[in-house]
Residue, then its C-alpha position, 0 to 999 in steps of 0.5 A: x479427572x476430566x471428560x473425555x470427547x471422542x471424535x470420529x474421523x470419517x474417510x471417503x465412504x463415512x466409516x469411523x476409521x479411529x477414535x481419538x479422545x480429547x481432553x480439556x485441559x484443566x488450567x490452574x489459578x497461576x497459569x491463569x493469572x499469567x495467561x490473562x497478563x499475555x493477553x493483556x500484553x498481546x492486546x497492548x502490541x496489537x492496539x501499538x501495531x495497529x496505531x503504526x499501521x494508521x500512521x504509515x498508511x496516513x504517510x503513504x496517502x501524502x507520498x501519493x498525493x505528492x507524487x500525483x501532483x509531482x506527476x501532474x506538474x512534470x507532465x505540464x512541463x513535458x507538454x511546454x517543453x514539446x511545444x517550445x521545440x515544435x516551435x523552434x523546428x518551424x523556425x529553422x524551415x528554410x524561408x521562414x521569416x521570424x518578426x525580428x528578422x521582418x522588422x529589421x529589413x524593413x528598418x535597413 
């Protein structure tokens, strides 16, 4: 038979209220051998786990750096596409004469 561990549980002012015995368990040969092939099976998913986590988070680096540089690009685009429109603007003001429209009445 095993030992028996008892433990105090203390309430608010540290006076033992019950014991409580605790047994170890007693584990036999076959139960053992089948605990030790479980950890050797939890250890092999975990190392599977941990291999796909390293994966999707190398994945997960190239989709943001993709996206910082679709970002990067996008943002350049933005800031051509606001300068080709200030510059349309100033060439619709009345009295504003393009070279094009200069050089041909000069040449007429």
């Amino acid at each position: 038979m095993s030992e028996l561990y008892y433990y105090y549980t203390f309430n608010f002012l540290s006076f033992p209220i019950q014991d409580i015995p605790l047994e170890q368990p007693q584990v036999q040969p076959t139960s053992m051998s089948d605990l030790q092939k479980r950890i050797l099976k939890s250890e092999a998913a975990l190392s599977q786990k941990e291999e796909e986590n390293t994966a999707l988070r190398e994945q997960l680096r190239q989709f943001e750096e993709r996206w910082s540089e679709y970002d990067i690009k996008m943002k350049s685009m933005e800031e051509t596409w606001q300068k080709q429109m200030s510059s349309l603007q100033v060439k619709c003001l009345p009295g504003y004469e393009s070279p094009f429209t200069y050089c041909i009445s000069k040449v007429f």
